[in-house]
Phi, psi and omega in degrees: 000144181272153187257137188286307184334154194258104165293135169260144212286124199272039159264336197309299191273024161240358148302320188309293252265308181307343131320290150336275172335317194269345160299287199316298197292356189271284182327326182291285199324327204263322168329273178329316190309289179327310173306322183283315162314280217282340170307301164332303172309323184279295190305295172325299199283340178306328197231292208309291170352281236265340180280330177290285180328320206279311188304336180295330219250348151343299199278265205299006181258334198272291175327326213250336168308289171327306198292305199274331168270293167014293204271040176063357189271112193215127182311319204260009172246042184301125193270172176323154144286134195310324186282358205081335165307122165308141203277184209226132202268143203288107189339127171113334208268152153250117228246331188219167133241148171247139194240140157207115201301339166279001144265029135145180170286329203261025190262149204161115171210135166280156194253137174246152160303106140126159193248344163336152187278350163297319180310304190285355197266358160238334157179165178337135182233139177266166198258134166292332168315311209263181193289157209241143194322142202018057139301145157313116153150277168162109185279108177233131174238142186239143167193168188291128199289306193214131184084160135085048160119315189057032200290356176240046168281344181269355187329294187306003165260009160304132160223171193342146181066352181298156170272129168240142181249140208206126185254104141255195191292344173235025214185120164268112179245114194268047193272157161248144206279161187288190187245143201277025165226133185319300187283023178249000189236129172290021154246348156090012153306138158229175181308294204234161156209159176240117168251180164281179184269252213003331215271072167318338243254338183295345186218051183262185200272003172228107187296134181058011150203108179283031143256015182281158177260127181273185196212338150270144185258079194276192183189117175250158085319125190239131179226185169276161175212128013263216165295126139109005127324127189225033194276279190274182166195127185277134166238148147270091163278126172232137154270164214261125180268105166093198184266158207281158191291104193277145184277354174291346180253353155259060176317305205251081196013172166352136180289322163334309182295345192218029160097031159274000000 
């Protein structure tokens, strides 16, 4: 007898399944594509975004200094505590500019109190603990490698000698980064090093050895490393060359500002 039943064709079901299959890998790819879209997205506002913002608020931290030196007014000439002790610059105030003539004539960030990441997200922020331009000790500042300004994306291409330039309201201070072997320096400091984020020991007022009493007048920078990284941290160590610059015999700076 012939069977009346709808035979199904014995290819159906491994079209379904091949079917299937390419819904799913269809379904991955686009899933990836969005993901990759949104990284892109992320990314963009992480460096284009957050850099556009840091400049505006630049623009308005550099106005209210100017302003505030003008009037005679200088963050850093704050008087004493009654006990003698120095007074302490308010977290957040911006105080300085640091200048470094090998990223351009135009390179120019005011420096603020304090390292926090509210701090860092508008410009170099100085560590409060360490020493204040040109002091005995080591004046050290952190600031963002990539996004919120970059003011430190180029740090690694700094070498021996390069000049970093630190503006205050009467005074030009001139350090230079050290030379990267060690037994060339007498604290035993070199220019550039890659530490762990841990290594506090880099922006003690004698880099790498906090029980020393300094004797020099250093100046470190600390960033992330490498770029688009938070694994590491690239450090500069400079010292302050010669004596410091008063700007009435220097308006328009330094001989340092234009590769002298």
């Amino acid at each position: 007898m012939t069977d009346p039943g709808i035979r199904r064709p014995r290819h159906a079901r491994p079209v379904r399944r091949a079917g299937l299959a390419r819904t799913a890998v269809r379904g991955l790819g686009q899933t990836l594509i969005t993901l990759g879209v949104i990284v892109l997205l992320f990314v963009g506002y992480e460096i284009w975004v957050t850099d556009q913002i840091n400049e505006g608020r630049q623009s308005e931290l550099t106005q209210d200094l100017r302003q505030r030196w003008d009037t005679g007014d200088d963050p850093l000439g704050a008087p004493d505590r009654p006990d003698g002790s120095a007074a302490e610059l308010p977290l957040g105030e911006g105080f300085a500019f640091i200048r470094i003539p090998r990223f351009g004539p135009d390179y120019v960030r005011v420096i603020l109190e304090g390292t926090d990441e509210d701090k860092l997200t508008e410009g170099p922020g100085h560590y409060p603990d360490s020493a204040l331009p040109g002091e005995v000790g080591n004046f050290a500042m952190a600031g963002h490698r990539v996004g919120k300004g970059s003011p430190f994306l180029n740090l690694d291409q700094l070498g021996p000698g390069d000049a970093i330039i630190i503006e205050t309201r009467d005074t030009w201070f001139v350090y230079r980064m050290l030379r990267n072997e060690a037994r060339a320096d007498p604290d035993g400091v070199v220019g550039q090093q890659i530490v762990d984020p841990g290594a506090v020991e880099v922006v003690e007022p004698v880099p790498g050895q906090p029980e020393a009493t300094p004797t020099r007048s250093l100046l470190t920078l600390t960033t992330c490393h490498p770029k688009f990284s938070a694994a590491q941290r690239l450090i500069v160590h400079a010292e302050l060359d010669g004596a410091p610059l008063p700007k009435s015999d220097y308006p328009d700076g330094p001989p340092a500002l234009t590769g002298g």
